[in-house]
C-alpha positions in Angstrom: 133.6 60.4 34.8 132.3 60.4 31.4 133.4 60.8 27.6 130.4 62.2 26.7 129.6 66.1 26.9 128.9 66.7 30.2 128.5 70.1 32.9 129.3 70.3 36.2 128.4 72.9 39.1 129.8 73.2 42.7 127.0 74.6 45.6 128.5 76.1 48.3 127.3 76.5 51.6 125.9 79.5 51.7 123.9 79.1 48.7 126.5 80.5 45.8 127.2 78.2 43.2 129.1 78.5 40.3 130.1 76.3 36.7 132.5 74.3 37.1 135.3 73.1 34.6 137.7 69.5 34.9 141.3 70.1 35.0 142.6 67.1 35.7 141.5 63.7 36.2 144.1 61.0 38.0 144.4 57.5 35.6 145.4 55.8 39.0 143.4 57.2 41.8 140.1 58.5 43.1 140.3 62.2 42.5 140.2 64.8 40.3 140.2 68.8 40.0 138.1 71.2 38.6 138.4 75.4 37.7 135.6 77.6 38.3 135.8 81.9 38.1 135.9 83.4 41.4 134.7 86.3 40.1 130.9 84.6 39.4 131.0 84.2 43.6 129.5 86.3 45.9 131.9 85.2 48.6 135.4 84.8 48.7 135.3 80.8 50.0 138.0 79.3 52.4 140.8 78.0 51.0 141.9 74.4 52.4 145.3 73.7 52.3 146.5 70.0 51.5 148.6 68.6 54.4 148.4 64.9 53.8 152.2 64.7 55.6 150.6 65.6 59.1 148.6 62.3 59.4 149.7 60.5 62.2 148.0 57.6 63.9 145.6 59.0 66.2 145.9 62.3 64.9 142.3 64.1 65.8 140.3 64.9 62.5 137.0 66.0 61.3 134.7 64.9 58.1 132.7 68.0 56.9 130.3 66.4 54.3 126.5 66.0 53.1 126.1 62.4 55.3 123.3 60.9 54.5 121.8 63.5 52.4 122.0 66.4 54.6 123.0 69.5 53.7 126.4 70.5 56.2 127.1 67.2 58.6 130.1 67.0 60.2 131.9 64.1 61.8 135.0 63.9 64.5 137.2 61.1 64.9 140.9 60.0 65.6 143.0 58.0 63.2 143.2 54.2 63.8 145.6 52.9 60.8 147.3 55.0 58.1 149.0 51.8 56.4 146.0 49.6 55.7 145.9 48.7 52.0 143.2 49.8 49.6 139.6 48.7 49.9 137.5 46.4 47.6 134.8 48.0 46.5 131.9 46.9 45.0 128.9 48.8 43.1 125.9 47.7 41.1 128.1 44.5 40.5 131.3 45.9 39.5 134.5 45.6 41.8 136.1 48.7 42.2 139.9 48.2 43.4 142.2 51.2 44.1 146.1 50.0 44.0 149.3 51.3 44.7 148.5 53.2 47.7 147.7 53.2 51.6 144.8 54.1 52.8 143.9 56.0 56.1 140.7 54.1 58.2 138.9 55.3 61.2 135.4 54.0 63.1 133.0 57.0 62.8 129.4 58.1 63.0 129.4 58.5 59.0 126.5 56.4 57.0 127.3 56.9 53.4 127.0 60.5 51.5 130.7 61.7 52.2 132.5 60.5 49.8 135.1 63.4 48.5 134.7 65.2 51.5 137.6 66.3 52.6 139.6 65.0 56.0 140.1 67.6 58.1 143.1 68.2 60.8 142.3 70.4 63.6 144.1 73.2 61.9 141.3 73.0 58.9 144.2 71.5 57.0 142.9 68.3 54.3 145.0 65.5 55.3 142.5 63.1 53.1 139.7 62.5 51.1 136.6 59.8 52.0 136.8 57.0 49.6 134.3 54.5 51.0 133.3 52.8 54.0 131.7 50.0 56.0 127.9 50.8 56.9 127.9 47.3 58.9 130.8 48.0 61.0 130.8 52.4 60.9 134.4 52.3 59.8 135.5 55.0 56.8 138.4 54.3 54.4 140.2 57.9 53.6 142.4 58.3 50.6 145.8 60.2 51.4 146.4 63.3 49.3 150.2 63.0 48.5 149.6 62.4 44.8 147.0 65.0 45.2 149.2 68.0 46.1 152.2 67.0 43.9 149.5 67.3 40.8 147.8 70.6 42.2 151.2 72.2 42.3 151.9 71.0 38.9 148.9 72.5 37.5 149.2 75.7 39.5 153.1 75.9 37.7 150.5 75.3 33.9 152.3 72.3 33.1 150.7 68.8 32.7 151.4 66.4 35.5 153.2 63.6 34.5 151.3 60.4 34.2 153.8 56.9 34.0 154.5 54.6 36.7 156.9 51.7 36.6 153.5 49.9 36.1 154.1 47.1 39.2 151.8 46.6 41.8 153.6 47.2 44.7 152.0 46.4 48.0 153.6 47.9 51.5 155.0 45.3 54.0 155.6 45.7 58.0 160.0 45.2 58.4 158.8 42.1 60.9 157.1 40.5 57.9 159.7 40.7 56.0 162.2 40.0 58.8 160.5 36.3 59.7 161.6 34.8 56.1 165.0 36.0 56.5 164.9 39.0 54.4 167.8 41.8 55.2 165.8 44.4 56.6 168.7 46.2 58.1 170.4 46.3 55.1 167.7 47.9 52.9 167.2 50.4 55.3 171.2 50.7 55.2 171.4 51.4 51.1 168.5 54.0 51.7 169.5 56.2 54.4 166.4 57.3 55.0 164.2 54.7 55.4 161.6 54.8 58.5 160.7 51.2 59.7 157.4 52.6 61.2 156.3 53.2 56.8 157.4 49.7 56.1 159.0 48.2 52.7 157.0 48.2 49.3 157.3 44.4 48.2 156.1 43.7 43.9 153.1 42.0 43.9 153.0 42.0 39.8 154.4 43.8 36.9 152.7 44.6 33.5 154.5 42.9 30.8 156.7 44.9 29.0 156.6 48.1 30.7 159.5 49.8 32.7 159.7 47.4 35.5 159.2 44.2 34.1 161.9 41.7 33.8 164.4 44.1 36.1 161.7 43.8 39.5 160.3 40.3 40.0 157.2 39.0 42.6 158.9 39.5 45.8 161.4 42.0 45.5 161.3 44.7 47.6 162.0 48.0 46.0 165.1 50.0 47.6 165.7 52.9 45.6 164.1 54.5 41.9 166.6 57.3 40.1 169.0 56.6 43.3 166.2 57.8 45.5 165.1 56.2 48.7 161.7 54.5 48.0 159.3 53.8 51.2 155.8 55.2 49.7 153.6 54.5 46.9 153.4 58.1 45.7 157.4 58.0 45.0 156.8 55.2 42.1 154.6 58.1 40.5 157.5 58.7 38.0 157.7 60.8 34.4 160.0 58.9 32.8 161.5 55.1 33.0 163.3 55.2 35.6 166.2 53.1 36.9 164.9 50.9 39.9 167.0 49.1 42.0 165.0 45.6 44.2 166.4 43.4 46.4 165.5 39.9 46.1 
């Protein structure tokens, strides 16, 4: 990403390639959309549908990239965690930290030249994105694509996706973490309704002074419910407006 003037192309397979143009960039995450004309292809490509709620642990999946330079590579693997936290990266000295999200990990044959390739079921359906990975120990860190489809359906409606948080770093806890220092567990998941154990709680790591959550969510807290609505994953904090949230110290 740039400010500066810049082009962009897309190459497909077969050889077509077309301009491309940015749509959308995410402020929070890894990932962005561009337009191009279909009409300037030759080919009508396949479209991949975004199915980020069909990721199960163990769920069989396939990477179809450029690994380590080549042109088509292709990877298969299974699912070992889809509630790890986000990865530190770090690149030509800078630390690159993602936040407010889970990410998906699984031990591959991948080296490095996937990143953005997308995480395929074995339907053809994208349940994630590569973010990153481990060259030591093989094992690739996949971004989920929850955010992802509630902006592309946004921007297929030609509105602009709504960008505000409750700007607090919110970091998901197992219910038997929480359950050792006495926290009510049961009872959370008893104001909810809908709470699965197996997703966890979101406990505040930090808040940003001043901003919609501050002062009403302290470090801690585990977050219940935003605008009356259960809360058990990161992409439900993604919200318009300030909302009303509810923690439970």
């Amino acid at each position: 990403m740039t400010t500066a003037p810049s082009t962009h192309t897309a190459k497909f397979f077969n050889g077509d390639w077309v301009q491309l143009a940015p749509w959308y960039y995410d402020p929070l995450h890894d990932y962005a959309f561009f337009k191009y004309e279909p009409s300037m292809l030759k080919t009508k490509p396949i479209e991949i549908e975004l199915a980020p709620e069909k990721a199960r642990r163990n769920t069989e999946f396939m990477v179809v990239g450029n690994d380590n330079g080549e042109k088509l590579s292709s990877a298969v693997g299974y699912l070992d965690d889809v509630m790890r936290g986000p990865p530190e990266y770090s690149s030509n000295g800078l630390e690159l930290v993602d936040v407010n999200t889970v990410y998906y990990t699984s031990l591959t044959m991948n080296s490095r030249g996937s990143s953005g390739a997308p995480v395929l079921d074995v339907d053809g359906k994208a349940l994630a994105i590569v973010g990153g990975g481990s060259s030591s120990s093989r094992h690739i860190m996949m971004l989920p694509l929850h955010q992802a489809k509630k902006t592309l359906a946004i921007l297929q409606d030609g509105e602009l996706p709504p960008r505000g948080t409750i700007q607090a770093v919110l970091v998901r806890k197992e219910p038997s973490e929480l359950e050792r220092i006495g926290f009510p567990v049961d009872e959370v998941i008893a104001m909810s309704g809908e709470f699965r154990k197996e997703k966890g709680l979101l406990q505040i790591e930090s808040t940003v002074p001043r901003g919609p959550a501050f002062q009403k969510l302290m470090q801690g807290d585990v977050l219940a419910l935003a605008d009356g609505k259960p809360v058990s994953e990161h992409h439900h904090c993604r919200i318009p407006r300030q909302p009303a949230v509810r923690g439970v110290c």
